[in-house]
KESE-256093 format. One record per atom (N, C-alpha, C): residue number from 1; atom name; x, y, z; residue in one letter. Coordinates in Angstrom, 2 decimals. Example, Ala and Ser with C-alpha at 12.3 -4.5 7.8 and 13.67 -1.06 7.14 Angstrom:
2
k: 1	a: N	X: 13.19	Y: -5.69	Z: 7.80	r: A
k: 1	a: CA	X: 12.30	Y: -4.50	Z: 7.80	r: A
k: 1	a: C	X: 13.20	Y: -3.30	Z: 7.80	r: A
k: 2	a: N	X: 12.85	Y: -2.25	Z: 7.08	r: S
k: 2	a: CA	X: 13.67	Y: -1.06	Z: 7.14	r: S
k: 2	a: C	X: 12.90	Y: 0.03	Z: 7.87	r: S
//
This chain:
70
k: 1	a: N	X: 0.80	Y: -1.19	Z: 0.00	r: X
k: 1	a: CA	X: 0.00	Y: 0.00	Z: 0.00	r: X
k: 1	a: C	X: 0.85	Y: 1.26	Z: 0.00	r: X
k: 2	a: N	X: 2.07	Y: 1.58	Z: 1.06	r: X
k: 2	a: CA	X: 2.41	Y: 2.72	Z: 1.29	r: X
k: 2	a: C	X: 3.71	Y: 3.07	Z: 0.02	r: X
k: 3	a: N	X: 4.39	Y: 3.54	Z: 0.25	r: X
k: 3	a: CA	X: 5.59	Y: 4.20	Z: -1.06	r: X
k: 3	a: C	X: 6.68	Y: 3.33	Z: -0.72	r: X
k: 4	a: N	X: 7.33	Y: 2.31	Z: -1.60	r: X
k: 4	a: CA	X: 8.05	Y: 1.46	Z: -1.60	r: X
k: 4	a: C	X: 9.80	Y: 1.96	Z: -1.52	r: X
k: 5	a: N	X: 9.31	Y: 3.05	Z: -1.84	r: X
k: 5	a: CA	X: 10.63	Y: 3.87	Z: -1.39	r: X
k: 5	a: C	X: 11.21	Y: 4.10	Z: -0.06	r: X
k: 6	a: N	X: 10.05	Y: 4.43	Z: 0.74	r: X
k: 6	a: CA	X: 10.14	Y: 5.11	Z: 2.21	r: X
k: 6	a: C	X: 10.53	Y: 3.85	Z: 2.99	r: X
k: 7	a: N	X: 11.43	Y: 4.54	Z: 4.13	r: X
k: 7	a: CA	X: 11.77	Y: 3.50	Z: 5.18	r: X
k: 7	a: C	X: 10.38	Y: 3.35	Z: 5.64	r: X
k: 8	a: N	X: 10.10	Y: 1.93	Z: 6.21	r: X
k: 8	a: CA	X: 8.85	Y: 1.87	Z: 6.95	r: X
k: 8	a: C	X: 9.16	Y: 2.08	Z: 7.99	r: X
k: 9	a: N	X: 7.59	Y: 2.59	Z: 8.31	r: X
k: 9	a: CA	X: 7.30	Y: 3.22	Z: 9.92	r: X
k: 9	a: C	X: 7.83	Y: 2.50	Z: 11.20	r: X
k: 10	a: N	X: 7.91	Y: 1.41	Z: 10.57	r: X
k: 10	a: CA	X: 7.96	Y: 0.34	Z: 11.54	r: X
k: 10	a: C	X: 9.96	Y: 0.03	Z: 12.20	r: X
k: 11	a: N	X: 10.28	Y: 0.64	Z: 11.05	r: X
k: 11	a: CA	X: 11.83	Y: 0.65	Z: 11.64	r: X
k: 11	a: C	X: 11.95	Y: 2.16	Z: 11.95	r: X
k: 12	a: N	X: 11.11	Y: 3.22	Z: 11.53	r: X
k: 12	a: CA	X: 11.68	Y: 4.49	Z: 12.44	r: X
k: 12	a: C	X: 10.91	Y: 4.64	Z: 14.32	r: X
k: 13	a: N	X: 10.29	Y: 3.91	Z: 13.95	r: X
k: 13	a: CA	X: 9.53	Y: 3.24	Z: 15.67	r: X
k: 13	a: C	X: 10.94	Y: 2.44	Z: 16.36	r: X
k: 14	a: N	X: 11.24	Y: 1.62	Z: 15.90	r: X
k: 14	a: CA	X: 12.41	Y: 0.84	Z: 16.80	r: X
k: 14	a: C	X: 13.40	Y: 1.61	Z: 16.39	r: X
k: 15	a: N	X: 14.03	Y: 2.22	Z: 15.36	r: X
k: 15	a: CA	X: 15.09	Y: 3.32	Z: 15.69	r: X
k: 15	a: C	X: 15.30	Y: 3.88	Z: 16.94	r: X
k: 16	a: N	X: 14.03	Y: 4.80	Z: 16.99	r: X
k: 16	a: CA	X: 13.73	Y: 5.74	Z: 18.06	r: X
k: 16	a: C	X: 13.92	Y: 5.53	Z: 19.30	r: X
k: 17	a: N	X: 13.41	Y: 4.23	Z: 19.78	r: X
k: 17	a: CA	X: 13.49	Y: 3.26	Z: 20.36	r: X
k: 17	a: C	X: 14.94	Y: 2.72	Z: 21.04	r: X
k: 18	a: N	X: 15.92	Y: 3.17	Z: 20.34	r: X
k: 18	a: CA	X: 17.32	Y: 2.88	Z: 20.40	r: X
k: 18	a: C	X: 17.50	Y: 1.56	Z: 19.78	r: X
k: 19	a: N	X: 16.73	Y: 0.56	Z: 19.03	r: X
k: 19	a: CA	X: 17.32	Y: -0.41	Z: 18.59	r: X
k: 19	a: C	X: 17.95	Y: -0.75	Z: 17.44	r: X
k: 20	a: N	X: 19.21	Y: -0.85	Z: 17.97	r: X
k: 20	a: CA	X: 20.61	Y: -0.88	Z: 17.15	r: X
k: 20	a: C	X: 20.34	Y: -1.47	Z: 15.02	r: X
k: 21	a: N	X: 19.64	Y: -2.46	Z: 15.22	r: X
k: 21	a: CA	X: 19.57	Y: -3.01	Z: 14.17	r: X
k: 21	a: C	X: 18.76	Y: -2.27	Z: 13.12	r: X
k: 22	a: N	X: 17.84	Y: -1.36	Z: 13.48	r: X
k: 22	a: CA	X: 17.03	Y: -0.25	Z: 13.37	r: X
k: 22	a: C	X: 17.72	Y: 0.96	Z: 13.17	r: X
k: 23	a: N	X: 18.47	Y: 1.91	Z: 13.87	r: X
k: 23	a: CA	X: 19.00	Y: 2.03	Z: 13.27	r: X
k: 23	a: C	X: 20.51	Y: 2.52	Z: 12.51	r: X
k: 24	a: N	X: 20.74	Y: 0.97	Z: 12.24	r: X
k: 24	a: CA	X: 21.57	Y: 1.11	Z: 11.00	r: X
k: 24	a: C	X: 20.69	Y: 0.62	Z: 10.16	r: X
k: 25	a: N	X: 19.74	Y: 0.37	Z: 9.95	r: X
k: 25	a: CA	X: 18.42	Y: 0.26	Z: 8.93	r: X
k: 25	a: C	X: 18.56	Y: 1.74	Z: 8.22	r: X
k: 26	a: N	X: 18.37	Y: 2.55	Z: 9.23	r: X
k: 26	a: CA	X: 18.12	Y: 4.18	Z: 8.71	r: X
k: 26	a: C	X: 19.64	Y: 5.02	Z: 8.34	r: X
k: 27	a: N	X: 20.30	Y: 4.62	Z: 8.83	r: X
k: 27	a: CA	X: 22.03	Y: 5.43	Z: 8.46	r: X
k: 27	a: C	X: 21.76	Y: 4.86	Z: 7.36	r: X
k: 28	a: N	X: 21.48	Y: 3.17	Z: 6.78	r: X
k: 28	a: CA	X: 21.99	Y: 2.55	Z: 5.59	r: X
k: 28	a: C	X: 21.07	Y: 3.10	Z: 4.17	r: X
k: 29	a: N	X: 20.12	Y: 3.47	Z: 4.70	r: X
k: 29	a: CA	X: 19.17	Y: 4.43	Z: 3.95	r: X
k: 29	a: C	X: 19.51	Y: 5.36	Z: 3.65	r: X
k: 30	a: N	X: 19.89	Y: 6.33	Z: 4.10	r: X
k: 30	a: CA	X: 20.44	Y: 7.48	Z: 4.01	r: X
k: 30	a: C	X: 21.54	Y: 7.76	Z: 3.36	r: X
k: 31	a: N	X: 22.54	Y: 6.58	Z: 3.31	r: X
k: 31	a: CA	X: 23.72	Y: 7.09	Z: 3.23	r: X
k: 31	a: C	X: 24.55	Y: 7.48	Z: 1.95	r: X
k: 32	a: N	X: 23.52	Y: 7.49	Z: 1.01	r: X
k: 32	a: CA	X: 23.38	Y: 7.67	Z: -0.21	r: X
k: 32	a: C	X: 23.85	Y: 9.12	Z: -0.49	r: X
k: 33	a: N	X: 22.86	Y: 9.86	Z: 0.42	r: X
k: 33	a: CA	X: 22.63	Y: 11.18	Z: 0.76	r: X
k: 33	a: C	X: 23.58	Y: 11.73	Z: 1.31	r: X
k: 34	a: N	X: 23.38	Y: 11.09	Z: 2.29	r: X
k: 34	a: CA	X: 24.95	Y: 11.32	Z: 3.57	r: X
k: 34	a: C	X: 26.15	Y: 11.65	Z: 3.10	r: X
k: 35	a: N	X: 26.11	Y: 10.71	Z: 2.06	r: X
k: 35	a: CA	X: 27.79	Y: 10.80	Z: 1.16	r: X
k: 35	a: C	X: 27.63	Y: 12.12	Z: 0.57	r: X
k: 36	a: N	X: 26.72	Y: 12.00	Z: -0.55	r: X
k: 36	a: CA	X: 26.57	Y: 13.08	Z: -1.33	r: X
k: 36	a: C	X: 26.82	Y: 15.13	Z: -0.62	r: X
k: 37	a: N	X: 26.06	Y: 14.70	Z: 0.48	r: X
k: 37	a: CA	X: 26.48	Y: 15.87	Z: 1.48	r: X
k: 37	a: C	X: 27.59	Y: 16.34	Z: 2.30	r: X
k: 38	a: N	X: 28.56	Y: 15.18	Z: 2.35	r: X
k: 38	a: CA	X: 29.61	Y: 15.25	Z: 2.81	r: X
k: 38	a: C	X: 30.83	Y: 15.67	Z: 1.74	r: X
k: 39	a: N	X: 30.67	Y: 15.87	Z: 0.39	r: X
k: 39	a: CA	X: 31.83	Y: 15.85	Z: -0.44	r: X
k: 39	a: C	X: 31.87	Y: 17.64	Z: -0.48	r: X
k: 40	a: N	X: 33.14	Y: 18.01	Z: -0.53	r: X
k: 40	a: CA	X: 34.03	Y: 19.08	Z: 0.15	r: X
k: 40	a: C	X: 34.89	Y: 19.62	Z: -1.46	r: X
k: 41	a: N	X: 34.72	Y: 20.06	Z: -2.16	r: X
k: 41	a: CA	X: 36.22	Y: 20.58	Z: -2.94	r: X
k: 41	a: C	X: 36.39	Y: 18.92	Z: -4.02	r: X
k: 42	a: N	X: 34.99	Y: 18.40	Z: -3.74	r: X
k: 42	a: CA	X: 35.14	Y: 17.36	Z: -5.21	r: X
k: 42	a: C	X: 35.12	Y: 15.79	Z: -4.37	r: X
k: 43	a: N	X: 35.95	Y: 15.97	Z: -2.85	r: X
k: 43	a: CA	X: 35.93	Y: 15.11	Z: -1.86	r: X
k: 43	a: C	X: 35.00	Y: 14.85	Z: -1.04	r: X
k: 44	a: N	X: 34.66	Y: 13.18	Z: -0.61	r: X
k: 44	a: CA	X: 34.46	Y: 13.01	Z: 0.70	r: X
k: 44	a: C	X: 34.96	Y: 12.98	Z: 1.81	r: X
k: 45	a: N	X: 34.41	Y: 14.21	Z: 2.41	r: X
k: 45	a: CA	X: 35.01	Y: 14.90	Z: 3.95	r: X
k: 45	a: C	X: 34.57	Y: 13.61	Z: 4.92	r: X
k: 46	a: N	X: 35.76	Y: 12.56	Z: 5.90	r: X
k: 46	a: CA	X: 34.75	Y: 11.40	Z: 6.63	r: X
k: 46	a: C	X: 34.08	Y: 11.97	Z: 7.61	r: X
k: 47	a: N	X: 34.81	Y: 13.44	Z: 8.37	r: X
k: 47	a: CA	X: 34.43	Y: 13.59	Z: 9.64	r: X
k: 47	a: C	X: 33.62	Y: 14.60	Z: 8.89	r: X
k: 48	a: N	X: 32.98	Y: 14.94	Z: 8.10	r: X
k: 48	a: CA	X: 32.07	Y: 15.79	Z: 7.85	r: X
k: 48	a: C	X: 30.49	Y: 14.76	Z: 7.98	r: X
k: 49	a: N	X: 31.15	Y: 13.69	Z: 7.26	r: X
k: 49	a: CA	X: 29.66	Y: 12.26	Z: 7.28	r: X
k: 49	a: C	X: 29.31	Y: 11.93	Z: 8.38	r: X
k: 50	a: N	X: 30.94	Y: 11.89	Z: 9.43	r: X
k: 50	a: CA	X: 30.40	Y: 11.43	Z: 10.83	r: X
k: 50	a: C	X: 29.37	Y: 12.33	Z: 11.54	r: X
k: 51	a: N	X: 29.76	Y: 13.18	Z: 11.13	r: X
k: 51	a: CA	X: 29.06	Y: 14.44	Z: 11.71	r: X
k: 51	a: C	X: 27.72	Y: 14.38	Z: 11.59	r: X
k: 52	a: N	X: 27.23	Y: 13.93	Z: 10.11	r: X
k: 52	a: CA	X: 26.04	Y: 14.25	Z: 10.02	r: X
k: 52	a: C	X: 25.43	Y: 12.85	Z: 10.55	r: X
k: 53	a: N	X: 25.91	Y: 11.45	Z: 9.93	r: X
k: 53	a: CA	X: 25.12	Y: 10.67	Z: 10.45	r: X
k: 53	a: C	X: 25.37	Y: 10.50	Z: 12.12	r: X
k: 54	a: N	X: 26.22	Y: 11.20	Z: 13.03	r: X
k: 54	a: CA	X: 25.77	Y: 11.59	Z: 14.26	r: X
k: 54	a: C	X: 24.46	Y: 12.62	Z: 14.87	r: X
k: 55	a: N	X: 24.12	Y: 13.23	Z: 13.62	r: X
k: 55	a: CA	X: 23.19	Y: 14.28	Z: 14.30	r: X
k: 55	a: C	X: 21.99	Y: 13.66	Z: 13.76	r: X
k: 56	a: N	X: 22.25	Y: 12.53	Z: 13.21	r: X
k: 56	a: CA	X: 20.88	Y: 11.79	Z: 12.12	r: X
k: 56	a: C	X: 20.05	Y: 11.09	Z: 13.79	r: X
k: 57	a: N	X: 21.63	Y: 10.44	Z: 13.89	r: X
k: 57	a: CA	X: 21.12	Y: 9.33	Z: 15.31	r: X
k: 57	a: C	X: 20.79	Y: 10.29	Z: 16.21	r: X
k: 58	a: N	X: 21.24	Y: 11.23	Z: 16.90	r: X
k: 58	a: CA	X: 20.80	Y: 11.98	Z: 17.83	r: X
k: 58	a: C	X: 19.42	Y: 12.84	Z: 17.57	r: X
k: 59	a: N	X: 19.21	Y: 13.22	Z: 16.55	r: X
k: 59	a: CA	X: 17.24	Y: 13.15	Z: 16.02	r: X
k: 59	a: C	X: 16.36	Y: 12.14	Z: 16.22	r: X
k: 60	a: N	X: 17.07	Y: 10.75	Z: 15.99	r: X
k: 60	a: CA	X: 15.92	Y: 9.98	Z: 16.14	r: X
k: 60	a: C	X: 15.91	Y: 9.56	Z: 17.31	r: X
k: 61	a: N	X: 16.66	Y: 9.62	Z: 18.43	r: X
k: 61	a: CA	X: 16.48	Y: 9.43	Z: 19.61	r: X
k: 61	a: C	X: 15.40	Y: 10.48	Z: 20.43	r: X
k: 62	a: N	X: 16.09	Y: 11.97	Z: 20.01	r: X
k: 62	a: CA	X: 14.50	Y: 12.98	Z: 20.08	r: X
k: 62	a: C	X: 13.71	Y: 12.65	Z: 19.68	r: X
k: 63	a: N	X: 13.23	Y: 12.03	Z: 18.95	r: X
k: 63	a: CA	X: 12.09	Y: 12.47	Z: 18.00	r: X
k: 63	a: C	X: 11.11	Y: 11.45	Z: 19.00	r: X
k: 64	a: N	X: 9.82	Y: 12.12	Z: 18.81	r: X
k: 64	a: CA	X: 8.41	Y: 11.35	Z: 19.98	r: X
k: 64	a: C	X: 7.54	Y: 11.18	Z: 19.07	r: X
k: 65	a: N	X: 6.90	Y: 10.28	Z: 18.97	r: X
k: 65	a: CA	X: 5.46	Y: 10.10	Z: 18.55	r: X
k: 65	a: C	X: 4.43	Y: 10.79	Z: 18.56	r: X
k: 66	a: N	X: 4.06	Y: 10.44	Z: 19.96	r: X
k: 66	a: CA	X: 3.04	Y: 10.85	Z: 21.11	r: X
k: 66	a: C	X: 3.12	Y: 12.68	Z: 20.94	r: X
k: 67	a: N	X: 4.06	Y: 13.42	Z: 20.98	r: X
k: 67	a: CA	X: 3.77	Y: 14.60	Z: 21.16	r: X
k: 67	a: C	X: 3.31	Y: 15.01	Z: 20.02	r: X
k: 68	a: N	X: 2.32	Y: 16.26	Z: 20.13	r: X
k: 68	a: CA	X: 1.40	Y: 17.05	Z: 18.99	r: X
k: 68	a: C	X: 1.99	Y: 18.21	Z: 19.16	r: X
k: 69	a: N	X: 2.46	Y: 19.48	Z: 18.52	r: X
k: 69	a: CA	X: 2.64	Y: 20.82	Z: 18.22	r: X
k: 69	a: C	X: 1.35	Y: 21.35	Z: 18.56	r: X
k: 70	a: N	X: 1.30	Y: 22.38	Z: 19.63	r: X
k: 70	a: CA	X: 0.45	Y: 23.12	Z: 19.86	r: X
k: 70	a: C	X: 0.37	Y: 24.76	Z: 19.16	r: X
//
């Protein structure tokens, strides 16, 4: 039914969750991107990638369900 593209919901739930296998489900998704964002002067910068897929993991540990924007 849903977009065969998208990570399912169901691994950004256990991401969140902290479970490990989850994600590197979602870094491994990404990292397509990740790379692409990290190249510097033609290069891939590593500690520029670490960087980001550190702030990837530290989002999905924020990130809540349950809360609504008021």
């Amino acid at each position: 039914m849903g977009n065969q593209n998208l990570i399912p919901y169901e691994t950004i739930v256990r991401a969140t969750a902290g479970e490990p296998e989850a994600v590197d489900e979602v870094l491994q998704y990404y990292s397509r991107r990740i790379h692409y964002a990290a190249i510097e002067n033609g290069h891939v910068n590593p500690d520029t990638e670490d960087s980001i897929k550190s702030r990837l993991v530290a989002a999905l540990f924020k990130f809540r369900f349950d809360e609504q924007p008021t």
